[in-house]
C-alpha positions in Angstrom: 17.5 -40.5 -38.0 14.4 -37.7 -37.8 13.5 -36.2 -40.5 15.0 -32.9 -39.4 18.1 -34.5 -40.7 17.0 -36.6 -43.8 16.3 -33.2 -46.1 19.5 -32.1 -45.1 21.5 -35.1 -45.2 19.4 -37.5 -48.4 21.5 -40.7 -47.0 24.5 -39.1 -46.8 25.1 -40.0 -43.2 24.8 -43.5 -43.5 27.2 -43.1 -46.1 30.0 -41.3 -44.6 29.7 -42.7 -41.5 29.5 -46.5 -42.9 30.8 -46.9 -46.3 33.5 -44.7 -46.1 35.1 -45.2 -42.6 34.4 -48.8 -42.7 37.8 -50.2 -43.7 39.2 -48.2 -40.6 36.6 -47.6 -38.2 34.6 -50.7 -38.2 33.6 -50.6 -34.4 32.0 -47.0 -34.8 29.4 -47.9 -37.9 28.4 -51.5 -36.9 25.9 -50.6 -34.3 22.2 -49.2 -35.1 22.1 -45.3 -34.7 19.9 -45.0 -31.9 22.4 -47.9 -30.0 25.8 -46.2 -30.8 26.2 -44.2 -27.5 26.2 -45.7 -24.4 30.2 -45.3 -23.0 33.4 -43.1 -23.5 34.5 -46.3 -26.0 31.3 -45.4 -28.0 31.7 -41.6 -28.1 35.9 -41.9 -28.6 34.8 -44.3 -31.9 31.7 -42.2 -33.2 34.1 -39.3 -32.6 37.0 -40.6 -35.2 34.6 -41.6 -37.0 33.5 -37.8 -38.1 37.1 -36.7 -38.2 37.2 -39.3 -40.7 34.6 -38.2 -42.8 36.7 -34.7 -43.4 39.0 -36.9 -45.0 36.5 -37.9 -47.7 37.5 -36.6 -50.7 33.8 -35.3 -51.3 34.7 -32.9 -48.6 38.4 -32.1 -48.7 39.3 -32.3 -51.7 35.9 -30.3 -53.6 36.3 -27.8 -49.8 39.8 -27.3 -51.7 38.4 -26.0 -54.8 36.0 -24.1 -53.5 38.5 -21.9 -51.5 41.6 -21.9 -53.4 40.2 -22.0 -56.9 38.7 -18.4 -56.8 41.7 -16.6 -55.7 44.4 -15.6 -57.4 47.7 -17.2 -56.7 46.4 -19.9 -59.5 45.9 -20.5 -63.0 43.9 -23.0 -65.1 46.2 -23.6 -67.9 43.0 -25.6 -70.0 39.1 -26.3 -69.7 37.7 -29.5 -67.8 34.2 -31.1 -67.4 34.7 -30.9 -64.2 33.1 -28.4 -61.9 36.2 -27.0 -60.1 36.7 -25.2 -63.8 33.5 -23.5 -62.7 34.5 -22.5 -58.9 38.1 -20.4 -61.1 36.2 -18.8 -63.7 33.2 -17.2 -61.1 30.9 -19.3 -63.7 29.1 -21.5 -60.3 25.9 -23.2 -61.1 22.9 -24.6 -59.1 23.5 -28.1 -59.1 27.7 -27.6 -59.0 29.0 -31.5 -57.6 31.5 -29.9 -55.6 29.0 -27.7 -53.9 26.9 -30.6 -53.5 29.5 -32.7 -51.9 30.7 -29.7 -49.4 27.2 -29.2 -48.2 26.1 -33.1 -47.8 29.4 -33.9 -45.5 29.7 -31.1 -43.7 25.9 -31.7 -42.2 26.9 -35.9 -42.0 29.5 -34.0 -39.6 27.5 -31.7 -38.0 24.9 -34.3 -37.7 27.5 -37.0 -36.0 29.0 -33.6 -33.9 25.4 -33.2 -32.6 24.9 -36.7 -31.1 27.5 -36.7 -29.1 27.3 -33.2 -27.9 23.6 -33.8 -26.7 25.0 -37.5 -25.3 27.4 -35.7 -23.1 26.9 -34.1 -19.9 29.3 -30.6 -19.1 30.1 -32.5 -15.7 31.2 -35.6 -17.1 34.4 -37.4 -16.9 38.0 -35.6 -18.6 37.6 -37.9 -21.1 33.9 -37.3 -22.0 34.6 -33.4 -21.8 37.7 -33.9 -23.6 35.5 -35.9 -26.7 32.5 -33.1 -26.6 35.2 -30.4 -27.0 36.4 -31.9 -29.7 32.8 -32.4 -31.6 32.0 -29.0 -30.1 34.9 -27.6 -32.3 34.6 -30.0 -35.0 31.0 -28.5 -35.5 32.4 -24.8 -35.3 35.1 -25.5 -38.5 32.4 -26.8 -40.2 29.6 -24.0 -40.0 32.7 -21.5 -40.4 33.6 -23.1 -43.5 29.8 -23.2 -44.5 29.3 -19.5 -43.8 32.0 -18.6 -45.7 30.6 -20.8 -48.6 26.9 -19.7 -49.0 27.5 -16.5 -46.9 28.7 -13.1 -47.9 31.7 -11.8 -45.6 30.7 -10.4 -42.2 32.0 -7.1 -42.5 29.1 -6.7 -45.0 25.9 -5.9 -43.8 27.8 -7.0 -40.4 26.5 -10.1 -40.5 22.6 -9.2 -41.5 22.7 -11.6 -44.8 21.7 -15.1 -45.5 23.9 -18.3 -44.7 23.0 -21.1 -44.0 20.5 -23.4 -41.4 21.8 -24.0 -38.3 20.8 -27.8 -37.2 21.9 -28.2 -33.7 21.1 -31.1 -30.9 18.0 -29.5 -29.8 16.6 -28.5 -33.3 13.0 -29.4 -34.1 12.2 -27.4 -37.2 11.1 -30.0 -39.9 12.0 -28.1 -43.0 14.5 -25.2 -41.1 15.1 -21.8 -43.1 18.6 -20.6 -43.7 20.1 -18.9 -40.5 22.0 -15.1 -41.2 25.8 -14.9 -41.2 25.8 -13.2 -37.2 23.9 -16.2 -36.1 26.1 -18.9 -37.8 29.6 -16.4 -36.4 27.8 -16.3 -33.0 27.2 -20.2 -32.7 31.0 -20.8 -34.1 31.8 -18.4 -31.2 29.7 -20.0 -28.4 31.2 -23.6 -30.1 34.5 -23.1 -29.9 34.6 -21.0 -25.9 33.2 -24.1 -24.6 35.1 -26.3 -26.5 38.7 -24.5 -25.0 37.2 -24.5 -21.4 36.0 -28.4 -22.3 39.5 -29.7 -23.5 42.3 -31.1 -21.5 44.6 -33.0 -23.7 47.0 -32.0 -26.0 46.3 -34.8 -29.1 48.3 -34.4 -32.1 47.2 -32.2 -34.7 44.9 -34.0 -36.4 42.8 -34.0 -33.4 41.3 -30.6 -31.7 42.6 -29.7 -28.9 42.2 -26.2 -26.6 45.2 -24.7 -29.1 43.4 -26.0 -31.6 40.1 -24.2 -31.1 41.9 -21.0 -30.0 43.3 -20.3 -33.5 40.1 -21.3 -34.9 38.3 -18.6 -32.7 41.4 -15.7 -33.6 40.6 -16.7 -37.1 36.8 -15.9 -36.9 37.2 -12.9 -34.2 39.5 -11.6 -37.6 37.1 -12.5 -40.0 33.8 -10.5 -37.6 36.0 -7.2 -37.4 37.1 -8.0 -33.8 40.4 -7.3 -33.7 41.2 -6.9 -30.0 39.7 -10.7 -29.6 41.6 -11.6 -32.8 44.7 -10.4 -31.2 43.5 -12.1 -27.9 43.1 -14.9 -28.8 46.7 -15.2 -31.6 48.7 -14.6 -28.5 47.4 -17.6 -26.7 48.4 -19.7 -29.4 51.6 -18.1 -29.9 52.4 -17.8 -26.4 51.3 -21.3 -25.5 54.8 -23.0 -26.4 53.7 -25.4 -28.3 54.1 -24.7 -31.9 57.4 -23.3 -33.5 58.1 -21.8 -36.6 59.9 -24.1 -39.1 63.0 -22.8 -39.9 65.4 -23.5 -42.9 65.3 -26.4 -44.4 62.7 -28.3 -42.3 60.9 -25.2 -43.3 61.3 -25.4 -47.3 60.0 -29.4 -46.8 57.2 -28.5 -44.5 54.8 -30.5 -46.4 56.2 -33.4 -46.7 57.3 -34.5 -43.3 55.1 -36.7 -41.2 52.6 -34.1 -40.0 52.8 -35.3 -36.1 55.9 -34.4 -36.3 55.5 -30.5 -37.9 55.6 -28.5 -35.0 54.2 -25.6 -36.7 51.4 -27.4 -37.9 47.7 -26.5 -36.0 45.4 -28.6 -37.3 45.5 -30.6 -40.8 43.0 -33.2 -42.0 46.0 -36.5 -41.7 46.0 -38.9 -44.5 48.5 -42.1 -43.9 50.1 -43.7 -46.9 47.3 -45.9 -47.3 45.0 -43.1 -47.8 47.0 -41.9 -50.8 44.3 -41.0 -53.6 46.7 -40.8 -56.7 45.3 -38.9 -59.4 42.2 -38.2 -57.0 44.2 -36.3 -54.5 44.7 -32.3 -54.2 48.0 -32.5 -55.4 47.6 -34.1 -58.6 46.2 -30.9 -60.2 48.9 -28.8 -59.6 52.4 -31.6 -60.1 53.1 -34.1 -61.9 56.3 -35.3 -62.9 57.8 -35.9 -66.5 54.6 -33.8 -67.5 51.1 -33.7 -67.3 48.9 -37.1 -67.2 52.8 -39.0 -65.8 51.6 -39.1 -62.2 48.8 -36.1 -61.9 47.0 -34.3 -64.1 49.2 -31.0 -63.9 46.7 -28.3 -64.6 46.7 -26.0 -62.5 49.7 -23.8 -62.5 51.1 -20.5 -59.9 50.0 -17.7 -61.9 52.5 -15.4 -63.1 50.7 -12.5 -61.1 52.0 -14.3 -57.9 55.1 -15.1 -59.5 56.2 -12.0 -59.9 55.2 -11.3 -56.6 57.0 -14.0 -54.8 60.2 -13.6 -57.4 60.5 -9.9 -56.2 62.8 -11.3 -53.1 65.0 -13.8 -55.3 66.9 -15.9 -51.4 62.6 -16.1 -50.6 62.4 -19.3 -49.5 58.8 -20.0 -50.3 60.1 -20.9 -53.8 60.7 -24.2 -52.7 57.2 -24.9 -52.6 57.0 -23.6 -56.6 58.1 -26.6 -59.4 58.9 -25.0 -62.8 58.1 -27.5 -65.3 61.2 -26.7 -67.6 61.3 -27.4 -71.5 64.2 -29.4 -70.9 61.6 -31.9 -69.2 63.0 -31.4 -65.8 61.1 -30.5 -62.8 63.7 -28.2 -60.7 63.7 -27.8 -57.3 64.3 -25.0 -55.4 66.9 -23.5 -55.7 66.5 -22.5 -58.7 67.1 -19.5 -61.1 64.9 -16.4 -60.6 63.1 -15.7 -63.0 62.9 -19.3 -64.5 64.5 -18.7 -68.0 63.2 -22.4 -69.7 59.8 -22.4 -68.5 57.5 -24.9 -70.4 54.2 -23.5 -71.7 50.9 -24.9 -71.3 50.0 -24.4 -75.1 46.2 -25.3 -74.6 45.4 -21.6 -74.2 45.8 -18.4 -76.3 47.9 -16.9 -74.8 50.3 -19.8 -73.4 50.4 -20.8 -69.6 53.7 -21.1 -67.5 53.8 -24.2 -66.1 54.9 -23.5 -62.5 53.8 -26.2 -60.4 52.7 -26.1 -57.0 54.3 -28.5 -54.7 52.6 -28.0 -51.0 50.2 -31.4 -51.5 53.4 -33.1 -52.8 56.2 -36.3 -51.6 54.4 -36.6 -48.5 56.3 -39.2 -46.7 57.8 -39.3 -50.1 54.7 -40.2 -52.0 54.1 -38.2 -54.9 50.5 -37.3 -54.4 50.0 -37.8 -50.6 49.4 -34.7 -48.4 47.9 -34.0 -45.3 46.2 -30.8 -45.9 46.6 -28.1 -43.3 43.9 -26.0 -42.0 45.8 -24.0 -39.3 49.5 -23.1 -39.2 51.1 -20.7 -37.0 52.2 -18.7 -39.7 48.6 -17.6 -39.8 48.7 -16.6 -35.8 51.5 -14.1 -36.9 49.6 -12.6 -39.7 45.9 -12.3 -38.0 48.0 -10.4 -34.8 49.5 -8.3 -37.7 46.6 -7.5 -39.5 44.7 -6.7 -36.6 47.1 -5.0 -35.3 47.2 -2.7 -38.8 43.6 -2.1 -38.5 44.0 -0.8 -34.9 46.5 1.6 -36.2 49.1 3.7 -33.5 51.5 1.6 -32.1 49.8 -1.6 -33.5 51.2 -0.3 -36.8 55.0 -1.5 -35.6 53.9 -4.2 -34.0 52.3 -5.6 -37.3 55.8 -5.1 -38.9 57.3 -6.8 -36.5 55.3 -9.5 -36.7 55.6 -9.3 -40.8 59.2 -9.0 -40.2 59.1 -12.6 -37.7 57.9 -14.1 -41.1 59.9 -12.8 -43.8 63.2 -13.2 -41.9 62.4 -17.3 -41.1 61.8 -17.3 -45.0 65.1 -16.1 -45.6 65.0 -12.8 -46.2 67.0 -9.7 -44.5 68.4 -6.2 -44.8 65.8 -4.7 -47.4 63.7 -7.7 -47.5 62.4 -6.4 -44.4 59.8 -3.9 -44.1 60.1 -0.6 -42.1 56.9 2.1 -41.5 59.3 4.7 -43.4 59.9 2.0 -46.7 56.2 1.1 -46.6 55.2 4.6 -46.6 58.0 5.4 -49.5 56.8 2.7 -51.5 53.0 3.9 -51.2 51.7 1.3 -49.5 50.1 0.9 -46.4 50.2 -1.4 -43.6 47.5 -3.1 -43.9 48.6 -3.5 -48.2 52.0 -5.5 -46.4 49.8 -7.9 -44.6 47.9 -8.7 -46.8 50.8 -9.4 -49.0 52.7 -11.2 -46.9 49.5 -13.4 -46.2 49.3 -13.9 -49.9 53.2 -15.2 -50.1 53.0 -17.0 -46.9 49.0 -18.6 -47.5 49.0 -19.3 -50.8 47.7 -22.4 -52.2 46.2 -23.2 -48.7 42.5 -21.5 -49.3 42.7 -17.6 -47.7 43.9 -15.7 -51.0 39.5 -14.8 -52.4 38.3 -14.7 -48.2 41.1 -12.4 -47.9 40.3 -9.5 -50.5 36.5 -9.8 -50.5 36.4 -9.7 -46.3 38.6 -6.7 -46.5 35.9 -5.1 -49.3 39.0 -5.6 -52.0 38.5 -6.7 -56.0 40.3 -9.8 -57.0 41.8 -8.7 -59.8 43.4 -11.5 -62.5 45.7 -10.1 -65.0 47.2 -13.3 -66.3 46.9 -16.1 -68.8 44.3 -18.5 -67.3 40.8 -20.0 -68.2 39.2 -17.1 -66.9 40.0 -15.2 -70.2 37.6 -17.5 -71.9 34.6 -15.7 -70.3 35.9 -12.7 -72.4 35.7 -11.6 -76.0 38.0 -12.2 -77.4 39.2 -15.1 -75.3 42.9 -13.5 -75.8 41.9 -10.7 -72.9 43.0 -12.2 -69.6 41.6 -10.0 -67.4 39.1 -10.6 -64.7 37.9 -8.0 -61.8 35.4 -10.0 -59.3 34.2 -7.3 -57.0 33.7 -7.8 -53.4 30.1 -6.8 -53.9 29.3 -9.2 -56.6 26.9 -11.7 -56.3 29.3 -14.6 -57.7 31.5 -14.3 -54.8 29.5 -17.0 -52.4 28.2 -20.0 -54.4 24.1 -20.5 -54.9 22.4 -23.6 -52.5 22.6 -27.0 -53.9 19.1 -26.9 -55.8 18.8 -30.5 -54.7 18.2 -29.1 -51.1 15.7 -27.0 -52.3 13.6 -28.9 -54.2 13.2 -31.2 -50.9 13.0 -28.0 -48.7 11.2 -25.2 -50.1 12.0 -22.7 -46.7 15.8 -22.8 -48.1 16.0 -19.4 -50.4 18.6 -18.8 -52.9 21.5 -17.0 -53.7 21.6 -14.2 -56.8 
């Protein structure tokens, strides 16, 4: 390994590529480095081997709280040691572990991504172009995620502000500088338009395939302001035939079938029952039966601001993925009474928390903490066409309902559960205001709610009992209003990096 890596990586690589694949991928880690390419058979196992790394929990599982955790479909019903307390109160640090452990993994990936990239020629076999696709758009999630990280949105500055460096095969910078957010959007561009010309085969969807880096690419074209390529680029996943909406009661258990089998499922980091991380998993925050501490810690609750959101259509059927943690001691399952009369409060805060669990990294396979978390859904094709479609205004406007319409009808919902331009425009709110809540019913819990307000230059605005009240005084005010201009809306660089590379500049 150069040293171009080594500040970036501080033995991270070996790690992740060793220590933690080594149970399952054994033939991928037991060659030297410089050794490990020489056939498809090396670049197929190197290649699992960084999809494997995603599934470390120092990447997954702190990625999680890093997204999710500063929107505002959530509350933290008590304080914790842990750093994810710092990611929902907007209180980040410089040295923040999960911060720490999202950085170092993502460049072990990038770093793994770029050997094979540079190993393979364009005019090599299926197979070969098939694995440096895959790489190609494995390094593309990865700097998107990044950017979105230790970036500011696009739409601000368009792209003119600091992100973060760009290491690919051919870099030779020693101590490299951080990139802006256009040139980390361009590269994830570049990455994932060769990857789709690249890839043949259509894997499951824990592997990328051309579908796969297509929804990727409508999600950054939404997130640059490109809406025609957004739109572009949604169709071809829709229109492909190969994903379906889930529908009824397949739909109300979508996260807890066997995720080969979800047929609406894009992409989702797969974790078999052997992987099942117990109290260390996602889902232990958020559920745990007979209470809190039984089989999860049960802290972090559905705030009552997206409650009353999701409880304005009673028959919704997203309620199945909401708990209630009754005072009765029962856990209910949907369906259930709207509003939930006996909700148990979390008594650790002033004033109480509703315990509404969240059950969408639940009872996979019918283990109580196993998920499979998913990155890309076609839900999400539906709602970037729509919201492109509201920002392009004229007849896009209908279309966007339509497509709003698509969703709210396969969750259950008809007659005035469905929008109309004329009962938008009665009820004051615009297009644009419908996708965006429809993203936040249909999204929620899955990491879009904070890249969603701040991209569209909206305040996230928490008017609920949470930990976030205890930034105020008196502690009994539970508001919070994060602008999209504020500083704490991207987190600072790890100052670990920085002490090692003094070209790396920080965040305010």
């Amino acid at each position: 390994m150069t040293s171009t890596y080594r500040f970036l990586l501080l033995g991270v690589l070996a790690l992740s590529l060793g220590t933690a694949c080594k149970k399952t991928f054994e033939p991928s880690t037991a060659k030297n480095e410089d050794d490990a390419l020489k056939n498809e058979a090396d670049v197929k196992s190197a290649t699992i081997g960084t999809y494997a790394v995603l599934k470390n929990a120092d990447y997954v599982r702190s990625f999680h709280f890093l997204s999710e955790y500063q929107g505002d479909n959530i509350a933290q019903a008590q304080t914790s040691s842990d750093a994810l307390s710092n990611a929902y109160r907007y209180t980040h640090l410089v040295d923040m572990s999960h911060v720490n452990n999202v950085w170092r993994q993502s460049y072990g990936v990038v770093n793994a991504a770029n050997k094979v990239i540079a190993f393979t020629p364009d005019g090599a076999s299926a197979g070969m172009k098939q694995l440096k696709g895959e790489n190609l758009y494995l390094r593309a999630m990865i700097y998107f995620n990044l950017v979105r990280i230790f970036g500011r949105p696009y739409t601000q500055g368009n792209g003119t502000n600091e992100a973060v460096p760009l290491i690919l095969e051919s870099t030779t910078t020693e101590l490299p500088a951080r990139n802006s957010v256009k040139e980390i959007y361009d590269q994830v561009v570049a990455d994932l338009l060769k990857a789709i010309d690249l890839m043949t085969e259509r894997k499951s969807n824990n592997f990328a395939s051309k579908e796969v880096a297509q929804a990727l690419l409508a999600r950054v074209y939404l997130y640059m302001g490109n809406n025609a390529k957004a739109i572009e680029f949604a169709n071809l996943v829709i229109n492909s035939g190969r994903y379906n909406l889930l529908t009824g009661d397949a739909y109300k258990n979508y996260f807890r079938s066997v995720p080969e089998d979800n047929r609406e499922t894009i992409f989702c980091i797969r974790h078999t029952k052997a992987e099942n991380r117990d109290f260390s998993a996602i889902g232990s925050m958020y559920f745990s039966e007979g209470g809190q501490g039984q089989t999860g810690w049960g802290e972090i609750y559905a705030s009552t601001q997206y409650m009353a959101l999701l409880d304005q259509q009673p028959a919704d059927l997203r309620h199945a993925f909401i708990s209630p943690y009754t005072n009765a001691g029962d856990v209910l399952g949907w369906p259930y009474a709207v509003p939930v009369a006996d909700i148990r409060m979390n008594t650790r805060l002033n004033p109480n928390t509703p315990m509404y669990y969240i059950n969408k990294y639940n009872y996979q396979e019918g283990l109580v903490n196993l998920s499979s978390p998913v990155y890309m859904r076609l839900a999400e094709m539906y709602l970037i066409r729509a919201e492109a479609n509201a920002k392009q205004g004229g007849a896009g406007l209908q279309l966007a309902v339509d497509d709003l319409n698509t969703l709210r009808q396969r969750a259950g919902l008809s007659g005035t559960g469905l929008h109309t331009l004329a009962s938008l425009a009665a009820a004051g709110k615009s297009v644009l205001d419908a996708v965006l809540e429809e993203r936040q019913l249909e999204l929620a819990f899955e990491g879009h709610r904070a890249y969603d307000l701040f991209r569209n230059n909206r305040p996230l605005e928490r008017n609920y009992p949470g930990t976030h009240s205890l930034n105020n005084t008196p502690s009994t005010n539970i508001q919070q209003t994060i602008l999209p201009s504020d500083n704490r809306v991207i987190y600072f660089i790890p100052n670990r990096e920085r002490l090692v590379n003094p070209n790396l500049t920080q965040n305010p």
